[in-house]
C-alpha positions in Angstrom: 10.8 -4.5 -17.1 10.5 -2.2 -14.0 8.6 1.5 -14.9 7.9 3.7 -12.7 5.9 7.0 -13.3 6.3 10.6 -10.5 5.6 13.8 -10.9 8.3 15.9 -11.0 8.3 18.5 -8.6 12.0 20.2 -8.6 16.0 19.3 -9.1 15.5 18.6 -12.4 16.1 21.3 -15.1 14.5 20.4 -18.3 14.0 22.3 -21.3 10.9 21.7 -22.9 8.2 23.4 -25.5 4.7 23.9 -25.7 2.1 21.8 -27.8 3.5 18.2 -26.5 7.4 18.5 -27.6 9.7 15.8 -25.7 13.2 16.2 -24.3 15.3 13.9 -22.7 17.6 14.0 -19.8 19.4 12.1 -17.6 18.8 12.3 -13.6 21.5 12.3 -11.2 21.0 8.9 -10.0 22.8 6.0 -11.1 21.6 4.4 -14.1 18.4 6.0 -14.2 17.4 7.7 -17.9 14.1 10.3 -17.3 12.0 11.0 -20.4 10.0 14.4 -19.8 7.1 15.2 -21.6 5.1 18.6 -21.3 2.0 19.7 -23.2 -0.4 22.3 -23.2 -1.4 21.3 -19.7 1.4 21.7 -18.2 1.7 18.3 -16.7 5.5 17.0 -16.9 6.3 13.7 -15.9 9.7 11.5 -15.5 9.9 7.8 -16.5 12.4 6.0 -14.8 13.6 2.6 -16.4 15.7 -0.1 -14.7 17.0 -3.4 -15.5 14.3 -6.5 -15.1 13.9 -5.9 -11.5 14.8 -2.6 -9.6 16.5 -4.4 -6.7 19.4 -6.9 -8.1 19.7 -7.8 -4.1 16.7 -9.4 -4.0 17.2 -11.9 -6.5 18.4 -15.1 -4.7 16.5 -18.2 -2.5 15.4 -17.2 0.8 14.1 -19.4 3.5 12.1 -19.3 6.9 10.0 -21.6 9.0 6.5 -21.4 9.2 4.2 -23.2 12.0 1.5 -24.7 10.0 -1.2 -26.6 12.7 0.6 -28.6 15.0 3.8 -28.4 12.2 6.8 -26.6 11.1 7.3 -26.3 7.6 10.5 -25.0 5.9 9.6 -21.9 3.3 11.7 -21.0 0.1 11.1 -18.3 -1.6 13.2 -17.6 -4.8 13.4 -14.5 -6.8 14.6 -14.2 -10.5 15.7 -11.1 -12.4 12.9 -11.5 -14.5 10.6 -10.9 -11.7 9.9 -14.7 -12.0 9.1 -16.4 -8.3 8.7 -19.7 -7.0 7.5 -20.3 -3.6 8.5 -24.0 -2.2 6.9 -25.2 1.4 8.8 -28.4 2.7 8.1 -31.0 5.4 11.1 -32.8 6.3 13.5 -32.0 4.1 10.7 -33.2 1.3 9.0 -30.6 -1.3 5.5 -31.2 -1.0 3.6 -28.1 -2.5 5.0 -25.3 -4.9 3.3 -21.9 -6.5 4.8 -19.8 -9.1 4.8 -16.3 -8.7 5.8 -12.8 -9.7 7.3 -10.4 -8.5 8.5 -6.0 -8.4 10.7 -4.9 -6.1 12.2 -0.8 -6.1 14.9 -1.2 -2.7 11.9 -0.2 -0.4 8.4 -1.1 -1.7 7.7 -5.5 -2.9 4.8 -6.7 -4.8 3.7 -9.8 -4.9 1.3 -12.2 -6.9 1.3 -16.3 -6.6 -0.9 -19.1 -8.1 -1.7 -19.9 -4.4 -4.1 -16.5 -4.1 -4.8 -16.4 -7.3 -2.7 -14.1 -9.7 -5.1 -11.2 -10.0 -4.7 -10.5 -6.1 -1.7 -8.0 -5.5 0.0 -8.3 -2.0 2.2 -5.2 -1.1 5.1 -5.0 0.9 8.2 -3.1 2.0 11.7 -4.9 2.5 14.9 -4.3 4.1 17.7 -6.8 3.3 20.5 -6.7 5.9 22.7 -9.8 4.7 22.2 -12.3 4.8 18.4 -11.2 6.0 15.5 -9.6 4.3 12.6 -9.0 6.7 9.1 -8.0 4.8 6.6 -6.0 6.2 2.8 -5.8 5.2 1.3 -3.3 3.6 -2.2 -4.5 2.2 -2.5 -8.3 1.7 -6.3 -9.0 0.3 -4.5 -13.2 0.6 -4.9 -14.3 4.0 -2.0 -16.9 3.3 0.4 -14.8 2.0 -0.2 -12.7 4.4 0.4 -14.7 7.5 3.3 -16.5 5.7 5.3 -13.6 4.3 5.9 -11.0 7.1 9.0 -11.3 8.9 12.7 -12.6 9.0 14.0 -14.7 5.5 17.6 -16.0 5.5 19.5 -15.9 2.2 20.5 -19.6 1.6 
């Protein structure tokens, strides 16, 4: 499930006591509930809770080619709405090398994680899908692979 935790700053009015009371509220974007919580700090915060992934137009199989050596090799990337992903690098129309992976993605920011690098190293990303493309963008990429594979144009198939 996609959480995400910010500060709020202002444009919400919520009513809440001392001593660690919670209200709830709704924000005023679309399907978005926000849980505030203050306490005798002073420190209120908004939980914002999505479906399985925060970015239903991600979820599909993408491709691109990727010059590998002296060969091209055909790259599918499909993403779940469980935040599920399965990486797939062809050679002539042939499947020869898969990784599972998982997923976040918000509409702007993408996180990755892969059995190729290892599932404990986190590559970020922002997207922008203009159908039938989503190009990727690099953030910080501690996977050398990833990173040279994932930047750039991916066609929805």
């Amino acid at each position: 499930m996609f959480h995400r935790v910010v500060l709020l700053i202002a444009g919400l009015s919520v009513v809440a006591g001392c001593g660690g009371s919670s209200e709830t509220t709704t924000s005023t974007s679309t399907s978005t509930t926000a849980t505030t919580t203050s306490g005798t700090t002073g420190t209120t915060t908004v939980t914002e809770t999505g479906g399985t992934v925060g970015d239903e137009n991600i979820v599909g199989e993408w491709w691109r080619p990727k010059a590998k050596g002296p060969m091209t090799l055909d790259v599918v990337l499909t993403t779940h709405s469980d935040e599920s992903c399965l990486v797939e690098l062809y050679k002539d129309s042939k499947m020869f090398e898969y990784m599972d992976c998982s997923y976040t993605a918000d509409g702007l920011n993408f996180t990755i994680r892969d059995t190729g690098c290892g599932m404990a190293e986190l590559g970020n990303y922002t997207y922008v899908i203009k159908e039938p493309v989503v190009t990727f963008a690099m953030v910080a990429d501690p996977c050398k692979e990833r990173a040279d594979a994932l930047p750039g144009d991916w066609t929805r198939l």
